[in-house]
C-alpha positions as CSV (number, residue, x, y, z in Angstrom):
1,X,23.6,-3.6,6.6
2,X,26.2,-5.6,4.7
3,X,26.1,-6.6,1.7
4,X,27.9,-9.5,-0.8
5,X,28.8,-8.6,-4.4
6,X,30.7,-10.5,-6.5
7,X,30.4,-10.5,-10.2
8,X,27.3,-12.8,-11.9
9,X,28.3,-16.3,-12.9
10,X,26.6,-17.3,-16.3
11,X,26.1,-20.7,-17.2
12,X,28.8,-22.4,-19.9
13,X,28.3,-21.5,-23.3
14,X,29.3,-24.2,-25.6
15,X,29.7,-24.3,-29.7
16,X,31.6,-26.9,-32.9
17,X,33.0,-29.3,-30.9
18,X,31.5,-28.7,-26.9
19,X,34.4,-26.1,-27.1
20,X,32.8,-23.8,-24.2
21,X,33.5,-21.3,-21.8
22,X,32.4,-20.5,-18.3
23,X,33.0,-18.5,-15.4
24,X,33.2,-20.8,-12.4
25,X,32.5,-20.6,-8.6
26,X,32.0,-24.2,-7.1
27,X,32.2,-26.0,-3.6
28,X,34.6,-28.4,-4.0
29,X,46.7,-20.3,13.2
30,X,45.3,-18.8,16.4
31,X,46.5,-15.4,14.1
32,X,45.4,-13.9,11.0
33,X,47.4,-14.3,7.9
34,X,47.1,-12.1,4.9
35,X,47.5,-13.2,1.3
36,X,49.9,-12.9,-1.3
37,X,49.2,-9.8,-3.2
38,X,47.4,-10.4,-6.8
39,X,48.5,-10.1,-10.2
40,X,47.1,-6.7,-11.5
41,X,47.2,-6.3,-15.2
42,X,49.9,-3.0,-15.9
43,X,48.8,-0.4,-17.9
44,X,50.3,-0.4,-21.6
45,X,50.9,2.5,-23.6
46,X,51.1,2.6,-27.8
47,X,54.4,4.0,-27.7
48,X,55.5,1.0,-25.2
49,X,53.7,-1.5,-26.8
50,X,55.1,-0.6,-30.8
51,X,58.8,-1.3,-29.2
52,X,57.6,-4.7,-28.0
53,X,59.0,-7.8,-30.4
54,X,57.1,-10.2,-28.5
55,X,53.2,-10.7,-30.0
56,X,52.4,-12.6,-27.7
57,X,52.3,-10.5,-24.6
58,X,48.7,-9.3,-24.9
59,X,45.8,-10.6,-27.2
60,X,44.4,-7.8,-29.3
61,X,40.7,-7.7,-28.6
62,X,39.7,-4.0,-28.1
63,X,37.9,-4.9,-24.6
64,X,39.0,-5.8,-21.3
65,X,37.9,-7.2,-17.8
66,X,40.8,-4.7,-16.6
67,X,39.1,-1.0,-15.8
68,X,42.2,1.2,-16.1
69,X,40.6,4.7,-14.9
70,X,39.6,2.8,-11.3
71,X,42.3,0.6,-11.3
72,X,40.2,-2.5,-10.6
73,X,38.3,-5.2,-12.7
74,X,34.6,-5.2,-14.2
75,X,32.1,-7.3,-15.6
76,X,32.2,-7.8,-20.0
77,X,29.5,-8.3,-22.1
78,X,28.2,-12.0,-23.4
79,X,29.1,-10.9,-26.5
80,X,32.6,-10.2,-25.6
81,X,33.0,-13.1,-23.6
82,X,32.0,-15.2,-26.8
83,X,34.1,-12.9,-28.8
84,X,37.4,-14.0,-26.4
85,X,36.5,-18.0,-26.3
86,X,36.4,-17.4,-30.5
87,X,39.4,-15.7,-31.1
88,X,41.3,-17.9,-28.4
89,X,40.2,-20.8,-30.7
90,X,40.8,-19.6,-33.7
91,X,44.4,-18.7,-32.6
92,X,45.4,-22.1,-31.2
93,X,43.0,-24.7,-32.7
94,X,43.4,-27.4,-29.9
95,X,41.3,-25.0,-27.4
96,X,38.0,-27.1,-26.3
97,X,37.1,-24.7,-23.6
98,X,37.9,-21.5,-21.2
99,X,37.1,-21.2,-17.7
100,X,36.7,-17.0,-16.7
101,X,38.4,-17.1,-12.9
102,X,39.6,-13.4,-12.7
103,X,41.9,-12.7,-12.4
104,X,43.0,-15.6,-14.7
105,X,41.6,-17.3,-17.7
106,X,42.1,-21.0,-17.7
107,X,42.7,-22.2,-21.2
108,X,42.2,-26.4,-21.8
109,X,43.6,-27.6,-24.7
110,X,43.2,-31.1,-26.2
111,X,45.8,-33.5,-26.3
112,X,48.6,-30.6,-25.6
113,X,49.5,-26.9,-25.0
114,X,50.8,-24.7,-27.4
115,X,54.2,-24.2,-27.0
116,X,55.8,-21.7,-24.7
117,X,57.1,-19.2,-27.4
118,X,53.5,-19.0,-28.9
119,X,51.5,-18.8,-25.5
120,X,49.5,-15.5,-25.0
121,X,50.1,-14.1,-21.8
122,X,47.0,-11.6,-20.9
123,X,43.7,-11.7,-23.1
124,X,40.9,-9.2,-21.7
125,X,42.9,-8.0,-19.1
126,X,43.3,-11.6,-17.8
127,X,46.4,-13.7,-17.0
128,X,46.3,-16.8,-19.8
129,X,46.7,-19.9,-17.7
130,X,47.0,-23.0,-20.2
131,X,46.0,-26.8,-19.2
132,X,45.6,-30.2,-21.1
133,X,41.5,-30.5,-21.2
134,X,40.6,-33.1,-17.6
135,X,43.3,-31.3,-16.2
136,X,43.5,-30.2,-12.4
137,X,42.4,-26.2,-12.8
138,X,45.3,-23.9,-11.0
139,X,44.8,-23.4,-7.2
140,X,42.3,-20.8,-6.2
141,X,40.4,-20.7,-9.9
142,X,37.4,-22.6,-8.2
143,X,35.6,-21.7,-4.8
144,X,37.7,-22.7,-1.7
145,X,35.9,-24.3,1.1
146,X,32.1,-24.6,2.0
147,X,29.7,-22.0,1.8
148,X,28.5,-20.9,5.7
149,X,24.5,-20.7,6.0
150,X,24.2,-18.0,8.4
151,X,23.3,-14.7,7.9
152,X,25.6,-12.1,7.1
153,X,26.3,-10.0,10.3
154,X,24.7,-6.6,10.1
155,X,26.7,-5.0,13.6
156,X,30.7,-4.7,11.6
157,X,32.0,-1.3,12.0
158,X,32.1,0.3,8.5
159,X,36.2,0.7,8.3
160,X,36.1,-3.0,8.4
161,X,33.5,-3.4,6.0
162,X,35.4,-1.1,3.5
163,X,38.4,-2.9,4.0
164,X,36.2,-6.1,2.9
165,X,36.0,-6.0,-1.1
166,X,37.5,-8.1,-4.2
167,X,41.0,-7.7,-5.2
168,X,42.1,-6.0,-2.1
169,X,44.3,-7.1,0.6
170,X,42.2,-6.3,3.9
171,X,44.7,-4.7,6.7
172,X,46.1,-6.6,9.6
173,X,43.4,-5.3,11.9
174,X,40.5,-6.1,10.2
175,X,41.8,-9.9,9.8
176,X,42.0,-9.7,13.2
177,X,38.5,-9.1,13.5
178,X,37.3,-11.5,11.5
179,X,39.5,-14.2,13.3
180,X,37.9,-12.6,16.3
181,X,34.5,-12.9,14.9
182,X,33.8,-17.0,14.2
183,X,34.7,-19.1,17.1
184,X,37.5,-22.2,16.5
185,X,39.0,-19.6,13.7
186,X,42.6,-20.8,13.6
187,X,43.7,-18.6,10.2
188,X,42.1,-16.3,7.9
189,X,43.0,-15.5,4.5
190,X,41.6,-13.3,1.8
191,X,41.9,-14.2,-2.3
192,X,40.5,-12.3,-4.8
193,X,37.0,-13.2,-4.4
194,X,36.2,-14.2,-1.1
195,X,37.5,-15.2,2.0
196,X,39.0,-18.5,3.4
197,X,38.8,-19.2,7.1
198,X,40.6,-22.6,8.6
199,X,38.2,-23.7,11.9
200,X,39.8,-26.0,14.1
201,X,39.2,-29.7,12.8
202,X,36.2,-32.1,14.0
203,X,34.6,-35.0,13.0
204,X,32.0,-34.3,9.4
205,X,29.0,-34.3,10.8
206,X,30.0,-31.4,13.5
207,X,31.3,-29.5,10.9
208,X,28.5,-29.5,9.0
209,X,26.3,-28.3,11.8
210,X,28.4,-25.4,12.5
211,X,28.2,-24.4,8.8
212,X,24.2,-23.8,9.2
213,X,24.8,-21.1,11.6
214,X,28.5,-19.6,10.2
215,X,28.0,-16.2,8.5
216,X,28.0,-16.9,4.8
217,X,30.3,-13.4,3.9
218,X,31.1,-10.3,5.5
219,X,31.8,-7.2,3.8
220,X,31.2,-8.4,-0.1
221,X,33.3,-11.1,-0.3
222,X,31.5,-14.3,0.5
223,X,33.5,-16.7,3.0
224,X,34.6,-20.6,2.6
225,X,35.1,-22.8,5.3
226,X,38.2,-25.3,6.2
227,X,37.6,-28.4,8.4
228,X,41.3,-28.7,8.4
229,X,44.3,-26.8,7.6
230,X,44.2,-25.6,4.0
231,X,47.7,-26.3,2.9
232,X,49.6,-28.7,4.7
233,X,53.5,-29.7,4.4
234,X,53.6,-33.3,2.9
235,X,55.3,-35.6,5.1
């Protein structure tokens, strides 16, 4: 049977000032359409990195969310995590609180950003993604759609399975089975932690009836529902 992993999602920590960080996962075409591929942290070597006259490309912090030796990302430790949110603050002053969205970290500042020439770009392995505190958060750094209630189907060939995992571009095919798979699918996408899938639009209350029976992941990513199209040209 199937099964959903992602990684756990601990509650905000908070310290001084309500400064906090928190690792977030909220609700807020007849075709499949894959994603843009994601940012994956390069490796960097000693000798590279001693050439490098900019300091700011990657935060010194002896950890990482970025697994080198299997190429794909992992879980840190509290400890670590409070260790980042510290050493972020300590760096730029104006920090209030981080938000963990891998593969990003979302930085809010009070009143203002630090300037561009003084901007961290990776910390932990994570892109540094900097906001005025109350700020709208970067698309994709929160859930997309509406969790489905159904059960997981247990009857998905295992190649497709497979092909179902975080950070990972599925292939062609297996979007086409999973457009395939829920009725009124008009597009499919996949983002780094779960999937997106665009049903043809009704009225509220019939969407929410069709979430209670739409399978709530396949593979282990975990699948958000559209009652709409997700991006739409402004007119």
């Amino acid at each position: 049977m199937s099964s959903l992993a992602i990684l756990p999602i601990p509650a905000p920590i908070r310290s001084g000032r309500k400064k906090s960080l928190s690792i977030m996962a909220r609700k807020v075409r007849p075709k499949a359409r894959t994603s843009d591929p994601y940012p994956v942290p390069s490796p960097t070597h000693k000798e590279d990195t001693e050439t490098l006259e900019d300091e700011n490309i990657d935060l010194p912090l002896g950890f990482s969310f970025w697994d080198d030796a299997n190429r794909c990302f992992k879980p840190i430790t509290t400890a670590e995590r409070q260790t980042l949110f510290q050493v972020l603050c300590a760096r730029y002053p104006q920090v209030e609180a981080i938000t963990i969205s891998i593969p990003f970290v979302i930085i809010e500042c009070r009143d203002s950003v630090p300037p561009v020439d003084q901007q961290v770009f990776l910390a932990a392995g994570l892109v540094c993604v900097y906001i005025v505190e109350g700020g709208r958060l970067p698309f994709c750094s929160e859930y997309i759609g509406y969790y489905g209630e159904g059960d997981m189907p247990s009857d998905v060939p295992d190649h497709v399975s497979r092909d179902i995992r975080p950070f990972h571009i599925p292939k062609l095919s297996t979007f086409e089975y999973i457009h395939n798979m829920i009725p009124n699918a008009t597009h499919v996408s996949s983002y780094s932690m779960q999937l997106v899938i665009e049903l043809e639009a009704t009225n509220p209350q019939v969407f929410e009836k069709k979430l209670m029976s739409l399978p709530s992941g396949i593979g282990k990513l975990s699948i958000g529902y559209i009652n709409r199209k997700l991006l739409v040209r402004p007119p």
